[in-house]
C-alpha positions as YAML, in Angstrom:
chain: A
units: angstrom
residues:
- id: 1
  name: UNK
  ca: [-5.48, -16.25, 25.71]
- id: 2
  name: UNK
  ca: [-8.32, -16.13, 27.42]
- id: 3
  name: UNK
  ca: [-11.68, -17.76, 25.62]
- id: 4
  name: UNK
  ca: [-15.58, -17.68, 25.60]
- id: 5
  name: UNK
  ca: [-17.61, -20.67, 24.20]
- id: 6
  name: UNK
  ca: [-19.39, -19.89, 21.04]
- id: 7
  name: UNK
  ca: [-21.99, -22.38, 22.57]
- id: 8
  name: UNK
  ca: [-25.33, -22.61, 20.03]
- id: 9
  name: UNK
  ca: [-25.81, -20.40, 17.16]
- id: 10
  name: UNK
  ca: [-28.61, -21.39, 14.66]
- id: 11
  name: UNK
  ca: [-29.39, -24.44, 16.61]
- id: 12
  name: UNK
  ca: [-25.64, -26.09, 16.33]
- id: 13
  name: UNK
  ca: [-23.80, -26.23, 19.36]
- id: 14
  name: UNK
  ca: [-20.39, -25.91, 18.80]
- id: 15
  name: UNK
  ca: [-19.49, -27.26, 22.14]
- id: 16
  name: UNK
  ca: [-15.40, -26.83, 22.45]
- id: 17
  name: UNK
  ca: [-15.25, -24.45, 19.63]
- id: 18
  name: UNK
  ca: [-14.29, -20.56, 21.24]
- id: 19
  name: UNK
  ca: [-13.74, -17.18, 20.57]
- id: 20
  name: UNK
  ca: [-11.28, -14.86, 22.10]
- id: 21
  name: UNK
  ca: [-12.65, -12.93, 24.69]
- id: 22
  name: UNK
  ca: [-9.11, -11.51, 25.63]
- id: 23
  name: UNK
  ca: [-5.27, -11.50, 24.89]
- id: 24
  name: UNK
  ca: [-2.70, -10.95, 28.11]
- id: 25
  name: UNK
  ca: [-0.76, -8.51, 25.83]
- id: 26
  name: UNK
  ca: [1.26, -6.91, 28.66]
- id: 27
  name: UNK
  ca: [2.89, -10.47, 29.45]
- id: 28
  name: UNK
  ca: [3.71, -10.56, 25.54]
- id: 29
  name: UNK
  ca: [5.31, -7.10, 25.57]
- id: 30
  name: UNK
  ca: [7.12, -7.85, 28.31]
- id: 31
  name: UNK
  ca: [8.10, -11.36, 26.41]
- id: 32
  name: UNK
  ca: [9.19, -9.57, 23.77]
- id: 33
  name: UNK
  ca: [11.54, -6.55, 25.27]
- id: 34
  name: UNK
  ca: [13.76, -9.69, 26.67]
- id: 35
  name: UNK
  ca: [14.01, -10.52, 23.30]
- id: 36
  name: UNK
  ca: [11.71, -13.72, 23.21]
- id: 37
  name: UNK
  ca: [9.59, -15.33, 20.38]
- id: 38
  name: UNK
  ca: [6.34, -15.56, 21.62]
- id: 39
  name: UNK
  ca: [4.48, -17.97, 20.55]
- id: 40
  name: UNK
  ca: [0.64, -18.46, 20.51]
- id: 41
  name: UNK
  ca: [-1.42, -21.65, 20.10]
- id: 42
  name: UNK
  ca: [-5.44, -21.46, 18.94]
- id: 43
  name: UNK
  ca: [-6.24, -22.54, 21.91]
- id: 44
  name: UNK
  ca: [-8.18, -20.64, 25.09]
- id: 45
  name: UNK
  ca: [-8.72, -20.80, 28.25]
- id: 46
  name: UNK
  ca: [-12.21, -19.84, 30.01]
- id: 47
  name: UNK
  ca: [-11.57, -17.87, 33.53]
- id: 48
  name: UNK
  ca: [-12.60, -21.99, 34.90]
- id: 49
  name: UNK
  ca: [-10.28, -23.71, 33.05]
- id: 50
  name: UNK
  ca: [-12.47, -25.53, 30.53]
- id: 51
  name: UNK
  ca: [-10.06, -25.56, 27.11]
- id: 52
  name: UNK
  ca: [-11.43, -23.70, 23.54]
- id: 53
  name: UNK
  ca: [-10.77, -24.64, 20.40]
- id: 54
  name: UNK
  ca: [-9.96, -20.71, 18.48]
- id: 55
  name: UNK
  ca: [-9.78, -20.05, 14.94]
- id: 56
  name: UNK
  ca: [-5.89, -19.38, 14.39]
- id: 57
  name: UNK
  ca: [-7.52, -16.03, 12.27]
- id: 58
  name: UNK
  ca: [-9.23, -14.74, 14.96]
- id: 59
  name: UNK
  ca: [-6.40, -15.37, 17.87]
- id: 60
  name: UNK
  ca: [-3.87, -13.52, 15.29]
- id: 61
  name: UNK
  ca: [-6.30, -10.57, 15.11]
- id: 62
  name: UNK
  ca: [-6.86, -9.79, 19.09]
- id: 63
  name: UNK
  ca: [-3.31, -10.16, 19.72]
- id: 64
  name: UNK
  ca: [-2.19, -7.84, 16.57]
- id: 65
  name: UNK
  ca: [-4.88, -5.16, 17.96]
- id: 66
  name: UNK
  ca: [-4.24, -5.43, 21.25]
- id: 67
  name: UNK
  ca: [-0.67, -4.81, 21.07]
- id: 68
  name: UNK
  ca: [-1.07, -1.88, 18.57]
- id: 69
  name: UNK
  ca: [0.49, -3.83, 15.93]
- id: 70
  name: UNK
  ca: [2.32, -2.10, 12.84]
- id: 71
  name: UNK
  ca: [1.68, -5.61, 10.43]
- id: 72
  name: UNK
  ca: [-0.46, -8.61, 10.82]
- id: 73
  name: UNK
  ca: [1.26, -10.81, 8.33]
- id: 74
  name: UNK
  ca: [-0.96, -14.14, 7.20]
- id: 75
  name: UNK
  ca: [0.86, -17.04, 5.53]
- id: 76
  name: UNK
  ca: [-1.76, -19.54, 3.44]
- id: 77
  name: UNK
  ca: [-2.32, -20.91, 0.53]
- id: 78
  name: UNK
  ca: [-3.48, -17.33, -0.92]
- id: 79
  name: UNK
  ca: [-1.75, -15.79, -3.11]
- id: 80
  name: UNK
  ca: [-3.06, -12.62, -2.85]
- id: 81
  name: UNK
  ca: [-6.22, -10.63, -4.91]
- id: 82
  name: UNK
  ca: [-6.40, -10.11, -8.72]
- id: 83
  name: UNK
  ca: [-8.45, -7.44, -10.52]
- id: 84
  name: UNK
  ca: [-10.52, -8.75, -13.73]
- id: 85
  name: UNK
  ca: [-7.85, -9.06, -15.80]
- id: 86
  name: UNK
  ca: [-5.75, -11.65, -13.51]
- id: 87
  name: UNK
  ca: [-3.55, -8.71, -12.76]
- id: 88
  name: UNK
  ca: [-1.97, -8.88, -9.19]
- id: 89
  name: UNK
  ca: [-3.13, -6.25, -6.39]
- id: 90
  name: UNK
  ca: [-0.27, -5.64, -4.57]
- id: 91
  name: UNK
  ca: [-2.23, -3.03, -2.36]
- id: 92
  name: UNK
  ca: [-5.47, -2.36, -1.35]
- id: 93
  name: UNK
  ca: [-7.53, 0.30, 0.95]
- id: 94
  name: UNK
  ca: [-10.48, -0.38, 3.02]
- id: 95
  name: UNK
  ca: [-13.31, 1.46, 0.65]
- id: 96
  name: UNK
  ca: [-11.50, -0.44, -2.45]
- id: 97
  name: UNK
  ca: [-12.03, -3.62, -0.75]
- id: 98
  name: UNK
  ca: [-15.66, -3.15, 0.25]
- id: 99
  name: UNK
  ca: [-15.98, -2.15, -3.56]
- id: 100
  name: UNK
  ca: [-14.02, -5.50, -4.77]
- id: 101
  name: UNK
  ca: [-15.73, -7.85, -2.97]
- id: 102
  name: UNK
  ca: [-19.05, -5.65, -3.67]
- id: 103
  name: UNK
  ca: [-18.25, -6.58, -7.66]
- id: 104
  name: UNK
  ca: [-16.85, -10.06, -6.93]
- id: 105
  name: UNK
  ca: [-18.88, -11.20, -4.45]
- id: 106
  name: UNK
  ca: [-17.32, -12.94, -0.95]
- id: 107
  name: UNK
  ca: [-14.67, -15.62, -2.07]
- id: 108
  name: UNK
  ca: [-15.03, -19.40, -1.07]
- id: 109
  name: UNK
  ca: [-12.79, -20.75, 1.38]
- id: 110
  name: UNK
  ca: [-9.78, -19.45, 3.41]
- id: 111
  name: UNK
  ca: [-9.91, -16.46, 1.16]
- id: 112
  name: UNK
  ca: [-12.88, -15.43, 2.35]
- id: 113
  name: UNK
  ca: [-12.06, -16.10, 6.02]
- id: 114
  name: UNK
  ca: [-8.64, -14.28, 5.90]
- id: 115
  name: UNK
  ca: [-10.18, -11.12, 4.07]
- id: 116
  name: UNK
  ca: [-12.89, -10.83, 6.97]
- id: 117
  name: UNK
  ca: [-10.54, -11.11, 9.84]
- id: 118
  name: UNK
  ca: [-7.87, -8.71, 7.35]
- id: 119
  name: UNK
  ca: [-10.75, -6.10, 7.23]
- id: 120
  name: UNK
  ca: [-12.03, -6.66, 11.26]
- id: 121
  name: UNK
  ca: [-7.99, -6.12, 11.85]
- id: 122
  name: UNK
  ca: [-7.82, -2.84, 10.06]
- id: 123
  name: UNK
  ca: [-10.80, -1.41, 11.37]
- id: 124
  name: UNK
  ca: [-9.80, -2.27, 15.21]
- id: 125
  name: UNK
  ca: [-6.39, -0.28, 14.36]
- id: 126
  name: UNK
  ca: [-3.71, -2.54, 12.87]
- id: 127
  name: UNK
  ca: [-1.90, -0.42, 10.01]
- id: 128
  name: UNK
  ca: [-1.39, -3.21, 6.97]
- id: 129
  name: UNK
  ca: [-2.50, -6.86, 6.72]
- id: 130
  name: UNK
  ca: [-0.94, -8.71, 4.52]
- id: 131
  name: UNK
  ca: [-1.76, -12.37, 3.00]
- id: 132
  name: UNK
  ca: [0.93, -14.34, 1.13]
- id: 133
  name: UNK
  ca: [1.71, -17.00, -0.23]
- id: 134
  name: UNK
  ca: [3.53, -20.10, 2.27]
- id: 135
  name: UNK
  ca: [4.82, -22.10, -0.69]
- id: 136
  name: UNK
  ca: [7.11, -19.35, -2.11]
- id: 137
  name: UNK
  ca: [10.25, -19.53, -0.36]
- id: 138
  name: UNK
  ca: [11.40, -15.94, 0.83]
- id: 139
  name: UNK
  ca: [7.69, -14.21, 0.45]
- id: 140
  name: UNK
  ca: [7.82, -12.18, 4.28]
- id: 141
  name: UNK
  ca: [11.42, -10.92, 2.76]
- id: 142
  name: UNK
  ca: [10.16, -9.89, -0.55]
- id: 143
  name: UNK
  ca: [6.95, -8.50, 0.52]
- id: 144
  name: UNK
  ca: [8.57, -5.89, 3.13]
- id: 145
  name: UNK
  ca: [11.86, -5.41, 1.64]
- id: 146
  name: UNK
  ca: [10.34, -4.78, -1.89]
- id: 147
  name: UNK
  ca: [8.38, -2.85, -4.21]
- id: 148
  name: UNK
  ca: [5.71, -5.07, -5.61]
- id: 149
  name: UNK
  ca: [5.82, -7.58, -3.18]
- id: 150
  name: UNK
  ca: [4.60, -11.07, -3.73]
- id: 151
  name: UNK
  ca: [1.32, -10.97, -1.77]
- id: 152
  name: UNK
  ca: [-1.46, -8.26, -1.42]
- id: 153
  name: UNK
  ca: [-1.44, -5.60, 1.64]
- id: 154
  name: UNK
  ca: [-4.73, -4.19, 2.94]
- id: 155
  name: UNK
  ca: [-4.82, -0.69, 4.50]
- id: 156
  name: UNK
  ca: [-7.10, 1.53, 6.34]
- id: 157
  name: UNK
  ca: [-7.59, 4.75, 4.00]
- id: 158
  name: UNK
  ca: [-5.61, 5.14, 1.26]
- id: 159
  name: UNK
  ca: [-8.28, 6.77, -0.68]
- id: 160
  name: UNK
  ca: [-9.08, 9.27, 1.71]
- id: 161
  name: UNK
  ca: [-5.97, 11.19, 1.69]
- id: 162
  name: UNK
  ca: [-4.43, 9.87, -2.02]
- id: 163
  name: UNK
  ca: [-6.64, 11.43, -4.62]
- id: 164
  name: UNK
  ca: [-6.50, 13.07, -8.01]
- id: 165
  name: UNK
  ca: [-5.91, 16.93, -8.02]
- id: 166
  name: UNK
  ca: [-8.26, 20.00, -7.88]
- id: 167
  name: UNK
  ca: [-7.87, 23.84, -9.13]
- id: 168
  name: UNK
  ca: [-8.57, 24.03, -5.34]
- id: 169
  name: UNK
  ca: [-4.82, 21.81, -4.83]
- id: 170
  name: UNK
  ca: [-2.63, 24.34, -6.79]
- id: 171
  name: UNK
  ca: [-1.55, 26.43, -4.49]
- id: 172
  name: UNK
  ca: [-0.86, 23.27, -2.16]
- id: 173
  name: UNK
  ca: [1.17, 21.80, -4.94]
- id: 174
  name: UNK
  ca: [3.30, 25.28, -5.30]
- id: 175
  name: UNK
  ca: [4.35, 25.48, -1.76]
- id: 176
  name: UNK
  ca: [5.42, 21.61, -1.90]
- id: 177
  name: UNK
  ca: [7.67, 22.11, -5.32]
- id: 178
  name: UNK
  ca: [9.01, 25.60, -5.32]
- id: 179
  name: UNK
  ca: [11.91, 25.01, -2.73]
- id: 180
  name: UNK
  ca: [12.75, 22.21, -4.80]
- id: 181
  name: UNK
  ca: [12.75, 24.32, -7.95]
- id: 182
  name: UNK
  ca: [14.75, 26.89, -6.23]
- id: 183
  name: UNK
  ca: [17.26, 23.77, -5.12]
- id: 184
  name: UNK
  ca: [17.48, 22.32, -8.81]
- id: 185
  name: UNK
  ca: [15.63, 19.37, -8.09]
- id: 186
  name: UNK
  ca: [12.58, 19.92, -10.15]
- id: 187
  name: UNK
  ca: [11.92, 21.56, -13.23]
- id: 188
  name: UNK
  ca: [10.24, 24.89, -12.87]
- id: 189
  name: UNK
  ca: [6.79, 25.24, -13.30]
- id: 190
  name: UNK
  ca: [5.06, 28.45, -12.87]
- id: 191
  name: UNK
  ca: [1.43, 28.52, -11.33]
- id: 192
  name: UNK
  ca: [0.26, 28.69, -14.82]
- id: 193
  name: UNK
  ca: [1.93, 25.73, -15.69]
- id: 194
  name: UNK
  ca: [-0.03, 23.58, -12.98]
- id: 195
  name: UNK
  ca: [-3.20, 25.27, -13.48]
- id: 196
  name: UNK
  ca: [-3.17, 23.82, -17.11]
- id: 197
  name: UNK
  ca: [-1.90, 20.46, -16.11]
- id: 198
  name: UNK
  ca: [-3.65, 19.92, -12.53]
- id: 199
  name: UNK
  ca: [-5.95, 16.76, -14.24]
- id: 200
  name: UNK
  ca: [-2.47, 15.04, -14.73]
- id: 201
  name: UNK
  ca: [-1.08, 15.25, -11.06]
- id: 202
  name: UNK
  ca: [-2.50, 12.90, -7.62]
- id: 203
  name: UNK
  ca: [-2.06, 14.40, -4.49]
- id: 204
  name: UNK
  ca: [-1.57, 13.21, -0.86]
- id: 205
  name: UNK
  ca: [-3.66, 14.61, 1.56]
- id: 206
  name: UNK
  ca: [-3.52, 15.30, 5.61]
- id: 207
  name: UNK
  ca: [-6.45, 16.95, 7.38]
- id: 208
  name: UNK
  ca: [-6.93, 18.99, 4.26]
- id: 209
  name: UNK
  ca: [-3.11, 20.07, 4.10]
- id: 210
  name: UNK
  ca: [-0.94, 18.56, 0.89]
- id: 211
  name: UNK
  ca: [1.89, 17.14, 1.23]
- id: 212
  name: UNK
  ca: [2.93, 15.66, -1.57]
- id: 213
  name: UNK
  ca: [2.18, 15.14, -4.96]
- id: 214
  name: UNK
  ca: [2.84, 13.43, -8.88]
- id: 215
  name: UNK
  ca: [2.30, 14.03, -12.42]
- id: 216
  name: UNK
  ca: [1.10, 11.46, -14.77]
- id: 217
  name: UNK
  ca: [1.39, 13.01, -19.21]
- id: 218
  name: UNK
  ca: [0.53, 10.09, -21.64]
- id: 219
  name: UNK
  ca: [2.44, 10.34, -25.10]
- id: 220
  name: UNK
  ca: [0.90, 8.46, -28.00]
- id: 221
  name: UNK
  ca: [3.55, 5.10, -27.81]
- id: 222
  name: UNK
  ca: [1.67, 4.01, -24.77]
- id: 223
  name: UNK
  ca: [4.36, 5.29, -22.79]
- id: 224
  name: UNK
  ca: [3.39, 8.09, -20.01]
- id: 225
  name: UNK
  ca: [6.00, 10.12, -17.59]
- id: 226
  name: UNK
  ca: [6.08, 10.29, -14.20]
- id: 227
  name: UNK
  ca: [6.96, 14.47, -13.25]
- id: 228
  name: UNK
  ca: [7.27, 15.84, -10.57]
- id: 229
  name: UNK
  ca: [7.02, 14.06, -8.26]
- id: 230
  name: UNK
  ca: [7.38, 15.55, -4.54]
- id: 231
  name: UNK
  ca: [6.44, 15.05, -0.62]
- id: 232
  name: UNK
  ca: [6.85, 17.49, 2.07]
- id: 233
  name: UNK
  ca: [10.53, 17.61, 3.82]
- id: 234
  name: UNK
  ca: [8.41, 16.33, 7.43]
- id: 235
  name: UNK
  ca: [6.90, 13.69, 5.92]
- id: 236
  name: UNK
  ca: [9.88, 12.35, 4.19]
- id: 237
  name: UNK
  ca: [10.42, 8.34, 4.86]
- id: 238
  name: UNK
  ca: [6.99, 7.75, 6.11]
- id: 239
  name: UNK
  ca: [6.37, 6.45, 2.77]
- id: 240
  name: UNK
  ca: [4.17, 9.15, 0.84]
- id: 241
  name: UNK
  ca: [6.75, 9.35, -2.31]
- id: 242
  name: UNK
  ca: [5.83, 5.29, -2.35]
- id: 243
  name: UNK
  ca: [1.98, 5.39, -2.40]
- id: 244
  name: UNK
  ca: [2.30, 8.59, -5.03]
- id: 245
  name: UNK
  ca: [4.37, 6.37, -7.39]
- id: 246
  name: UNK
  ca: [1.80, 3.63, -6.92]
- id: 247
  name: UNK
  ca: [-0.92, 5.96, -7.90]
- id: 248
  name: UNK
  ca: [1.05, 7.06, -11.10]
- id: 249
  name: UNK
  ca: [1.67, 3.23, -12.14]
- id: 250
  name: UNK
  ca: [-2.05, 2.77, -11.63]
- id: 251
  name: UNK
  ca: [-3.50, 5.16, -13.55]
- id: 252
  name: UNK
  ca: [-0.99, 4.42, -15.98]
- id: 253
  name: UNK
  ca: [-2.12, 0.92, -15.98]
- id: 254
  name: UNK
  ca: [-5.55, 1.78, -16.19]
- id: 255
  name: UNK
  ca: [-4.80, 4.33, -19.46]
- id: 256
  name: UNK
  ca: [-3.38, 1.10, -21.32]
- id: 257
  name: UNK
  ca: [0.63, 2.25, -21.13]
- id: 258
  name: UNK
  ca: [2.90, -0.45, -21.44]
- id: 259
  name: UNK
  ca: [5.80, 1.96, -20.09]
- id: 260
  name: UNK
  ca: [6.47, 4.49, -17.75]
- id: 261
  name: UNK
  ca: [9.68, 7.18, -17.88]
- id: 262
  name: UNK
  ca: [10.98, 9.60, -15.52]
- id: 263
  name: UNK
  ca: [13.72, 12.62, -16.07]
- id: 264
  name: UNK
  ca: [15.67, 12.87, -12.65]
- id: 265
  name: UNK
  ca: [18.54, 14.60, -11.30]
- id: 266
  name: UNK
  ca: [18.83, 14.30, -8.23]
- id: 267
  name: UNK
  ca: [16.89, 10.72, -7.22]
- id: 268
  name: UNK
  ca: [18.27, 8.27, -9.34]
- id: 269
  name: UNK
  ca: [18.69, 5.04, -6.60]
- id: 270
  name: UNK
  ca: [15.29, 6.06, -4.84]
- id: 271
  name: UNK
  ca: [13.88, 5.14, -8.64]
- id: 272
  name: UNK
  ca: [15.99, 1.94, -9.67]
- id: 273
  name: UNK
  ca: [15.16, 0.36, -6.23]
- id: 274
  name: UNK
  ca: [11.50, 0.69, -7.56]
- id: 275
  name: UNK
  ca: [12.14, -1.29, -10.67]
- id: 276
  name: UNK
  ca: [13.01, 1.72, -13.42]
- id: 277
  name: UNK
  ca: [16.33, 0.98, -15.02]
- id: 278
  name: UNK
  ca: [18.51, 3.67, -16.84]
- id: 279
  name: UNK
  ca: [18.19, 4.38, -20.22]
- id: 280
  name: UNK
  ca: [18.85, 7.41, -22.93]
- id: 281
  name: UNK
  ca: [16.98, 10.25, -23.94]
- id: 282
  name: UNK
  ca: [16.66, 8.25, -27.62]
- id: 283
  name: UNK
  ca: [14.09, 6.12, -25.76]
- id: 284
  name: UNK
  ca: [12.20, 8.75, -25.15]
- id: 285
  name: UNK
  ca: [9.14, 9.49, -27.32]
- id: 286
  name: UNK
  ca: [9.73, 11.67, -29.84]
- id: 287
  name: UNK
  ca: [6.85, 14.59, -28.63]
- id: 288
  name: UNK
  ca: [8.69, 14.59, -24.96]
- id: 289
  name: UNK
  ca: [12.40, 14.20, -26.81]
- id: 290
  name: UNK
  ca: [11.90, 17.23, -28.55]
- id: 291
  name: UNK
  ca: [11.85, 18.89, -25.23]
- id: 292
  name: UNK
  ca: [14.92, 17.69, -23.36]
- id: 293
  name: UNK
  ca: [16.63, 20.23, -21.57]
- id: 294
  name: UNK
  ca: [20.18, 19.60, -22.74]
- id: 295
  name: UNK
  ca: [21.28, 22.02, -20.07]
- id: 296
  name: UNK
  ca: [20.09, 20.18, -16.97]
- id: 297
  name: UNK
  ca: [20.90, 16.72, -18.20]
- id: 298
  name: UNK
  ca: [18.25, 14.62, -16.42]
- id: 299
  name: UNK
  ca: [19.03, 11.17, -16.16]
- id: 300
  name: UNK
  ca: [16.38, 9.02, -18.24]
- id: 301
  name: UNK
  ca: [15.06, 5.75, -16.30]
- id: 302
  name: UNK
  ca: [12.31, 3.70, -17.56]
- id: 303
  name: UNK
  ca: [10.17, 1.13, -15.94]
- id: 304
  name: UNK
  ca: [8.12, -1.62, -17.62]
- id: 305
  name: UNK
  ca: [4.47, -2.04, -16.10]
...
C-alpha cells in the first residue's frame, strides 16, 4: 500500500495519520491465482519510506476498487440498518440510502464511517457492500448463502432498473410470459388481463428493455399473492427473479400483509429456499380459493413476512 500524509487540515496536524494514495493490486492478483490469502495491514508506505497510519475503511475500499471487486464485506459491531419501525434492511440501493440518511440524519460512530466508505465503494465500482455483524457466529455464511441475510447489503442502482409497472410495460411483460404460458408454467393471461392489473406487477428494467417481472393482489386477510412471477431465459441466475421477489415482499410489507402465497407448478424448491413452506389450497383466502384451478393443481406455498 502505498500512502500520502494527511498532514494539517483545519489547523490539526495529523502527523503519522495517511491516506491511500495507491494499492499494488497486480501483486495481489497474482497472490491470489497461486491460491494465497492476502493479507493487508492499515498501514502505508510513502514512495521515501516514512510509515502511515490508514484507516482499515479506507485501505479495504482502494483495494476492493482497484481489483474490480464483486463484494466488499465489513465485519463490526453493526448490525446492519433499520427502517422506522426497527424493521431490518436487508438491502439497500444508492438513491435509497442518500434518502435514509437524508430522513435520519448521518449516524454517530463506526456506523457512520462504514456507510461513507460503503457508499465511496459503490460509486468507484464495487457491486455490493455489505456490513455485519462480528459477534454472530456464521454471519459471512448466512449473509451470501441466504435469503434475508443477517446484515444489510448496499448496491449501486436498484431503483433504476426495479420499478413499478406502466401501460407503457405491457407489451414488455407479454413477450417475457407468453412462452411460459405456452410451456405450462404460468397461468394465461391475455393482454387484457395485464392491462387491468399492470398497478399490481414491478418490473426489471435494462436500457429500457424488460426482462422480468411480478405481481403483487392483496385479499382482505392481510394476505397478498405473489403471480407471475418471470425473468427473461438470458438473464436467468444473475439474480433478477431474487430482487423481483424482494420487491413483492416489500410492497407487501409496506400494504400491512402479514402473509404472502404463491400457486406454482413448476418452481417449488426455487420458493422454499426463500423461506415459503407448503401448504393447502384451504389456507388460501376464501376470494382467491374460489378460483383454484383444480385442473392445473398448483402447489400452494406460503411465506410469513
Amino acid at each position: 500500500i502505498t500512502a500520502r500524509p494527511v498532514v494539517v487540515v483545519e489547523g490539526v496536524d495529523f502527523m503519522h495519520t495517511g491516506l491511500v494514495r495507491k494499492v499494488d493490486h497486480e501483486s495481489i492478483k497474482m497472490s491470489l491465482d497461486h491460491h494465497k490469502i492476502v493479507l493487508l495491514s492499515p498501514l502505508g508506505f510513502s514512495p521515501t519510506g516514512q510509515a502511515f497510519n490508514l484507516a482499515y475503511e479506507d485501505v479495504a475500499c482502494s483495494t476492493a476498487t482497484a481489483l474490480k471487486a464483486d463484494k466488499l464485506i465489513f465485519l463490526s459491531n453493526i448490525n446492519g440498518l433499520f427502517n422506522s419501525a426497527g424493521e431490518h434492511i436487508a438491502e439497500i440501493a444508492l438513491p435509497q440510502l442518500n434518502k435514509y440518511l437524508g430522513e435520519h440524519g448521518l449516524p454517530p460512530g463506526d456506523l457512520r464511517s462504514l456507510l461513507l466508505i460503503a457508499a465511496k465503494a459503490v460509486k468507484l465500482g464495487v457491486s455490493r457492500v455489505h456490513l455485519l455483524p462480528h459477534n454472530r457466529d456464521g454471519a459471512v455464511l448466512e449473509e451470501l448463502f441466504t435469503h434475508d441475510g443477517v446484515g444489510t447489503m448496499i448496491v449501486a442502482s436498484d431503483i433504476e432498473n426495479l420499478r413499478e409497472a406502466t401501460i407503457d410495460d405491457v407489451g414488455g411483460i407479454l413477450q417475457i410470459i407468453s412462452p411460459l404460458e405456452e410451456e405450462g408454467v404460468l397461468a394465461p393471461r391475455g393482454r387484457s388481463v395485464i392491462e387491468r392489473d399492470i398497478s399490481t406487477f414491478s418490473v426489471i428494467e435494462h436500457d429500457h428493455v424488460i426482462f422480468g417481472c411480478a405481481a403483487l393482489f392483496q385479499f382482505a386477510e392481510n394476505i397478498g399473492e405473489l403471480a407471475c412471477l418471470a425473468v427473461d431465459p438470458d438473464t436467468q441466475g444473475t439474480g433478477d427473479g431474487e430482487r423481483l421477489l424482494k420487491r413483492i415482499e416489500a410492497r407487501a410489507k409496506e400494504l400491512g400483509l402479514k402473509k404472502l402465497f404463491v400457486l406454482t407448478t413448476r418452481t417449488e424448491h426455487w420458493f422454499l429456499k426463500r423461506g415459503f413452506i407448503r401448504s393447502h389450497v384451504d389456507e388460501l383466502p376464501k376470494e382467491r380459493k374460489s378460483h383454484y384451478d383444480w385442473d392445473r393443481k398448483s402447489m400452494v406455498l406460503i411465506k410469513t413476512l
